[in-house]
C-alpha positions, 0 to 999 in steps of 0.5 A: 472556721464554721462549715457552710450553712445550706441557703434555699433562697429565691431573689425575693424580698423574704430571701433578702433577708438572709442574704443580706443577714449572712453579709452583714455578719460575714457567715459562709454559704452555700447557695441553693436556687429555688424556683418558686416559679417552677414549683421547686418549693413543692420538692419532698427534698425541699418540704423536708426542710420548709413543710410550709412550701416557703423560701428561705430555709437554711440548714447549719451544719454547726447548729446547737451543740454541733448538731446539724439544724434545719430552720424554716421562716425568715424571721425565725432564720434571723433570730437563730443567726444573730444568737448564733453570732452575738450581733445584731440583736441589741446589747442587753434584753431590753433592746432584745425585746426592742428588735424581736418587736420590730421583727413581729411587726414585719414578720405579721405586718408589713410581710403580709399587707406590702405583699398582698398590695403588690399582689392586687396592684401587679399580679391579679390585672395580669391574669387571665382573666384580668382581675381588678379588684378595687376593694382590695386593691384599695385595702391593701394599699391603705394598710401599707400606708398605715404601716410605713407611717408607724415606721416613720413615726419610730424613725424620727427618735430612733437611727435605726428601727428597734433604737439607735443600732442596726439590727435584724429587725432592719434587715427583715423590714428593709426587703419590703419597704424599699418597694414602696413604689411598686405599692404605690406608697409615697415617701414624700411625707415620710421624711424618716422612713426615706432616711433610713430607706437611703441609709440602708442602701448605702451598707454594702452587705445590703447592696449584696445581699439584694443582688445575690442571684438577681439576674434570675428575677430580672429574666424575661419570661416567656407567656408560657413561663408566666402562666407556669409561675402563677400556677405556682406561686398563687395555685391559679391559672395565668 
């Protein structure tokens, strides 16, 4: 049996990911909390392993030829895990590059522009003093948009996002797209994306990975603790 692999995971849509990618393919871990309210992704520990100061990391005690490996990035994470196992990479290189092409799209798409919509939607009106930022605001959201019509544009042919198999690509996209309320998107013209969106949910490692550690998102901050985030997670004042 594999030793544990090391997770440094917080309960966001990136941390996800891997919890969902290490349930679906039933590997053993042991979960290390990092805070990225309180600044824990700036640890020398931490950068040791993430030099970009981002969550997840792992680290795989049984890597390459048994040596221990450290990999940062969530999409470099699901690569090396789905080689590791022999699942959830396609059947043959075609569909290898069918899911390495989906998993580019959200790794430089749908990560970015979904991320920066709720940022200007949710966090910037927040601040101290309240930025609202219409531009970006409406920038943001319209390039979500965009992209959940491309991904519904594949779904119509296709079960799952790189073809008719499950795989990481859906494990990366899924995170970010099941918020498109939160960026303020609509789903009603997107019959596809909304399908997949429910088939999705009804996997339980999806149901498990998403709740791994979710009372930590969930719990209530005090003002002091929000401004101590922000500082943070966006190096400016709350």
């Amino acid at each position: 049996m594999s030793q544990p692999i090391d997770l440094f995971y917080w309960p966001t849509p990136n941390g996800w990911k891997i919890t969902i990618a290490l349930a679906e393919m039933d590997l053993p871990y042991n979960l290390n909390l990092i805070d990225i309210n309180k600044g824990d992704q700036f640890a020398p520990d931490f950068l040791k392993i993430a030099p970009n100061n981002r969550m997840p990391a792992i680290i795989d005690p049984d890597g390459p030829d048994g040596a221990p490996i450290s990999i940062f990035e969530s999409g470099a994470i699901l690569q090396y895990l789905a080689r590791k196992t022999g699942s959830f990479y396609g059947a043959n290189e075609r569909e290898h590059i069918a899911v390495d092409q989906w998993l580019m799209w959200q790794m430089g798409g749908v990560g970015p522009m979904a991320g920066q919509a709720h940022h200007f939607l949710k966090y910037a009106p927040s601040m101290e003093p309240p930025q609202v930022l219409p531009y970006a605001q409406d920038r943001y959201r319209r390039e979500t948009g965009r992209l959940y019509s491309v991904l519904n544009t594949q779904l119509k042919d296709n079960e799952f996002v790189a073809g008719d198999f499950y795989s990481i690509a859906d494990m990366a996209i899924w995170p970010w797209a099941q918020n498109w309320a939160g960026q303020e998107q609509t789903i009603d013209d997107k019959p596809h994306f909304a399908r997949w969106l429910d088939a999705m949910w009804a996997r339980p490692a999806v149901k498990f990975g998403k709740n791994v550690a979710i009372e930590m998102r969930e719990r209530k901050k005090t003002k002091d603790e929000e401004k101590e985030a922000m500082k943070n997670m966006f190096g400016i004042k709350g």
